[in-house]
C-alpha positions in Angstrom: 8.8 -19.1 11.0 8.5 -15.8 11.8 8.5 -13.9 15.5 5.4 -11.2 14.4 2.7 -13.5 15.7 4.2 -13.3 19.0 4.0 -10.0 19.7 0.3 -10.7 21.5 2.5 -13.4 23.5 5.1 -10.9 24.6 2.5 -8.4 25.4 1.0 -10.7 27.8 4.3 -11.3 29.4 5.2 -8.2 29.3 1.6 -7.2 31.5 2.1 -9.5 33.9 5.3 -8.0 35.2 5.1 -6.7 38.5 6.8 -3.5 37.4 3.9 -2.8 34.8 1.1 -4.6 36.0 0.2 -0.9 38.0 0.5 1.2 35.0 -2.9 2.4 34.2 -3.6 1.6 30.1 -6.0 3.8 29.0 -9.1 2.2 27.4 -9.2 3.1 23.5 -11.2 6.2 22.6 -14.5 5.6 21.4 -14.2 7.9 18.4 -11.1 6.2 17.4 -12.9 2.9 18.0 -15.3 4.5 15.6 -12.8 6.0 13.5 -11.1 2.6 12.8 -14.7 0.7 11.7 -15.4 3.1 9.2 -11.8 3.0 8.1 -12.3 -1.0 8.0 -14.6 -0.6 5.6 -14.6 -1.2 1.6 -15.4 2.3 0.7 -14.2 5.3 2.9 -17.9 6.6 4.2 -17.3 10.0 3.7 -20.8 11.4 5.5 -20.1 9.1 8.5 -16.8 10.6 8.5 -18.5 13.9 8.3 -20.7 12.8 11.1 -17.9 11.4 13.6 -15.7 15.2 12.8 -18.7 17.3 13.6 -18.9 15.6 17.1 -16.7 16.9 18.3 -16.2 20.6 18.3 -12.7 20.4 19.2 -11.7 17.6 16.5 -14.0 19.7 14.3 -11.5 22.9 14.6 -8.5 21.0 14.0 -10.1 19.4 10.2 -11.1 23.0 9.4 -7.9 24.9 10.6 -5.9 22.1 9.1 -8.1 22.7 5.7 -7.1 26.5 6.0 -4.0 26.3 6.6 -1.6 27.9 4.0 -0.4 24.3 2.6 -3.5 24.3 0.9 -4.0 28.0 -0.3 -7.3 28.4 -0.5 -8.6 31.7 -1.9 -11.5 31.6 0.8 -11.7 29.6 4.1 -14.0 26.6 4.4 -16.9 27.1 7.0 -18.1 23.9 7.5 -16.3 20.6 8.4 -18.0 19.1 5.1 -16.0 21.4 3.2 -13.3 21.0 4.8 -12.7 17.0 4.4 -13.1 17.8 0.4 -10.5 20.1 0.9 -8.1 17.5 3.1 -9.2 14.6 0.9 -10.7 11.6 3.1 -7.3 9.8 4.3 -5.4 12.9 5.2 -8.9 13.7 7.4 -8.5 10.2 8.6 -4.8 10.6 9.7 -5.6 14.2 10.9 -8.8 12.9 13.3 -6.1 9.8 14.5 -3.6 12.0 15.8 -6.3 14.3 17.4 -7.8 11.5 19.2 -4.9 10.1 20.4 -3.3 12.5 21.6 -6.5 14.3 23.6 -6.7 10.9 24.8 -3.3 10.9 26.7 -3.2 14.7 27.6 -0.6 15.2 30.3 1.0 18.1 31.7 4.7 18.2 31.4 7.3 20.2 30.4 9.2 16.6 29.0 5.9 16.8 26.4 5.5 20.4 25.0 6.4 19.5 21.5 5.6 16.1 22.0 2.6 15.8 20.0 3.4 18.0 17.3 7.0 15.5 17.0 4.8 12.6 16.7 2.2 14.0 13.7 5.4 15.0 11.7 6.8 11.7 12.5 4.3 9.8 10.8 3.9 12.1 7.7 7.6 11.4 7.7 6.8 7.7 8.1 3.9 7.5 5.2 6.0 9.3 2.7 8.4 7.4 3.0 6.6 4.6 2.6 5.0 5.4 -0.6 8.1 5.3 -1.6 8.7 1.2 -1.0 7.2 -1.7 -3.2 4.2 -3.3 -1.8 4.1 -1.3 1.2 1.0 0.2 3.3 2.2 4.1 3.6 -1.0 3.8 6.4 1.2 1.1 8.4 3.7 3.8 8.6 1.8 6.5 9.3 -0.1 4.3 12.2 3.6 3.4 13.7 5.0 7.2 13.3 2.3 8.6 14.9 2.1 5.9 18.2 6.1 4.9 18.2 6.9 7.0 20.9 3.1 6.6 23.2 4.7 5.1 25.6 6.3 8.1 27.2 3.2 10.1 28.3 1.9 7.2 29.7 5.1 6.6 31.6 5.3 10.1 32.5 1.3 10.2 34.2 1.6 6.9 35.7 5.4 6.6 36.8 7.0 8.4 39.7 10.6 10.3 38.4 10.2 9.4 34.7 10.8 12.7 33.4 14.1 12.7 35.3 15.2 9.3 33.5 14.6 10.7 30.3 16.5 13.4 31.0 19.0 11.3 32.3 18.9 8.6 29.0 18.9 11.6 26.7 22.3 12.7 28.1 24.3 8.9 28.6 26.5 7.7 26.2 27.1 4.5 27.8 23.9 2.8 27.5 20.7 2.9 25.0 17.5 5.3 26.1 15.7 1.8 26.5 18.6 0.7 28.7 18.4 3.3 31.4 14.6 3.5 31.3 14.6 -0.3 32.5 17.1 0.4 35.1 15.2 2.8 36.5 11.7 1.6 36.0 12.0 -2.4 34.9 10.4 -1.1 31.6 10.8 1.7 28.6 8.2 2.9 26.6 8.6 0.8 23.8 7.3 -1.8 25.3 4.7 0.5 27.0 3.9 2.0 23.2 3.5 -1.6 22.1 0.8 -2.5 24.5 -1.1 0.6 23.9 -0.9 -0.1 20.6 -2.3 -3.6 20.8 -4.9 -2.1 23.3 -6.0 0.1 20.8 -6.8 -2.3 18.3 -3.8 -1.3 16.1 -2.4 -3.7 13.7 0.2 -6.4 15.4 2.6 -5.4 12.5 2.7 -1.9 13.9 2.9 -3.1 17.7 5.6 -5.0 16.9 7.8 -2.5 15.2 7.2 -0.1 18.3 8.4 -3.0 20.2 11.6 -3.2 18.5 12.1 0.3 17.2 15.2 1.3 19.0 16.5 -2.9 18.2 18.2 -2.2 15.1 19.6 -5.9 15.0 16.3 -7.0 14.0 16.9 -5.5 10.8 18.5 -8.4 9.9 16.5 -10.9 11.7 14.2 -13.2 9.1 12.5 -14.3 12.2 10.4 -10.8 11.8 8.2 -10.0 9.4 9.7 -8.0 6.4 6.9 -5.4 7.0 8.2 -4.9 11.2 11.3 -4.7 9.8 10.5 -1.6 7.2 8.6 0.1 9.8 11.8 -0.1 12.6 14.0 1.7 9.8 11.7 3.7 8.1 11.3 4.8 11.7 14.9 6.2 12.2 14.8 8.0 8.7 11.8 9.8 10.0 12.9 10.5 12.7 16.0 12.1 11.2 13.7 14.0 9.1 11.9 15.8 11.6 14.9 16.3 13.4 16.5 18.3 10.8 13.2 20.7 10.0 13.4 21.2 13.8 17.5 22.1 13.8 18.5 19.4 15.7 21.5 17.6 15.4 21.4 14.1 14.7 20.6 11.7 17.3 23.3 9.1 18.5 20.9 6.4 17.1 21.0 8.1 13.7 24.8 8.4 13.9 24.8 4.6 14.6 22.2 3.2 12.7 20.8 5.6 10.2 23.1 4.3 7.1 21.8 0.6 8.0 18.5 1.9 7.9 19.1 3.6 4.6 20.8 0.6 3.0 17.5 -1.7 4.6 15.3 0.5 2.5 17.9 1.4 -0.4 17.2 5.2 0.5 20.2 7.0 -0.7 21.8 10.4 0.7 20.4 12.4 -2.3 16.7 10.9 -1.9 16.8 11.9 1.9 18.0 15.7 1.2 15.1 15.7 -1.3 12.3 14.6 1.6 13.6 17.4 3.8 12.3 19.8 1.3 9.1 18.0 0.0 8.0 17.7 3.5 8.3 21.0 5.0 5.3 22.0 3.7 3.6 19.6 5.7 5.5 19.9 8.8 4.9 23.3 8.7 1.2 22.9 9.0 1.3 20.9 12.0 -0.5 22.7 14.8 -2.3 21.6 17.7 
């Protein structure tokens, strides 16, 4: 039997903690709500698409700009957002108008987030890629848990009291995990936190789970999770080694610890990895909010 049905169960549990029953949630977008019907159905609409871009004149300057960008080269710049989405193709505009939303969604000023949002867009181009690369596997489930892994921190960071400070402080320990010191300070981290917004937000409960377990590498391991929950929490960590390295950061401790696992999880080897660094840059490059 496997654990992934539960996640719903822990969520629950995890809500009704006194610790996070305060933390304000907030409600899903409504033009990620309608972002995810036309994605639900058979054939990408690609007018209704159009439609839900052009809404929004905001979301409508990050398709085009995106669409202008030098990753795609175009001789002359698109002018309307029609023309843009040809350019983008209708799943990169998907992906694009996702991370928009979201992140517009759960604005918050703090110095902790500066570089937040553009981390978490390169994360999950990080995450689909690599997931194109696995048998049988949804690159959109990756790009979907790349992209919402780490939600949980600006939520923490406009609804709890000295959160900055304990990142700060779980960056810098050696002696405990980042989920470890968040609890002690706070009697949650934001995986969990990531996990219910996930859920929330109508997000998959394959996705939710892997957020809920993404810095508990022993699940790897653990038949009781779905093999897909499993992918997700490595693919996770090569990612986030990934963007690490176009950034010039040094590895993380996780990485140190883990990342081989990972890569063994997913049969990635060394040589593979060195070549994503380069056929992603490109893409990382053009991230811009």
């Amino acid at each position: 039997m496997t654990a992934s049905h539960s996640i719903d169960q822990d969520i629950r549990q995890a809500r009704a903690h006194p610790a996070v029953r305060a933390i304000v949630i907030p409600p899903c977008p409504e033009s990620l709500r309608r972002l995810q019907q036309i994605m639900a159905e058979p054939e990408l609409d690609a007018a209704a698409l159009e439609q839900l871009a052009a809404s929004d004149v905001a979301l409508a300057a990050a398709v085009m700009r995106l669409a202008n960008s030098p990753l795609y080269g175009l001789a002359q710049p698109v002018q309307t957002v029609g023309m843009a989405l040809t350019v983008l193709g209708l799943r990169p505009a998907v992906e694009l108008m996702s991370a928009f939303i979201t992140r517009n969604a759960l604005q918050v000023r703090s110095p902790l987030l500066d570089h937040f949002w553009e981390s978490s867009q390169r994360r999950a181009i990080a995450c689909e890629h690599i997931g194109h690369q696995l048998y049988s596997f949804d690159p959109g489930l990756g790009y979907s848990f790349g992209l919402f892994c780490h939600v949980g921190m600006p939520v923490l960071v406009k609804a709890v009291r000295g959160y900055a400070g304990t990142v700060t402080e779980a960056l810098a320990r050696k002696d405990r995990t980042f989920t470890q010191t968040e609890n002690a300070s706070h009697r949650t981290d934001h995986a969990v936190m990531g996990a219910i917004v996930a859920r929330t937000w109508h997000l998959p409960g394959d996705v939710a789970q892997a957020i809920w377990l993404h810095h508990d590498f022993v699940c790897l391991d653990d038949e009781r999770f779905d093999p897909t929950v499993r992918h997700l929490v490595a693919l996770g960590l090569l990612a986030e080694f990934l963007v690490n390295q176009h950034d010039g950061l040094a590895p993380t401790r996780e990485w140190n610890q883990h990342g081989q696992a990972c890569m063994d999880h997913l049969h990635v080897t060394q040589d593979e990895l060195d070549h994503w660094i380069d056929a992603l840059h490109p893409a990382f490059e053009a991230v811009r909010f």
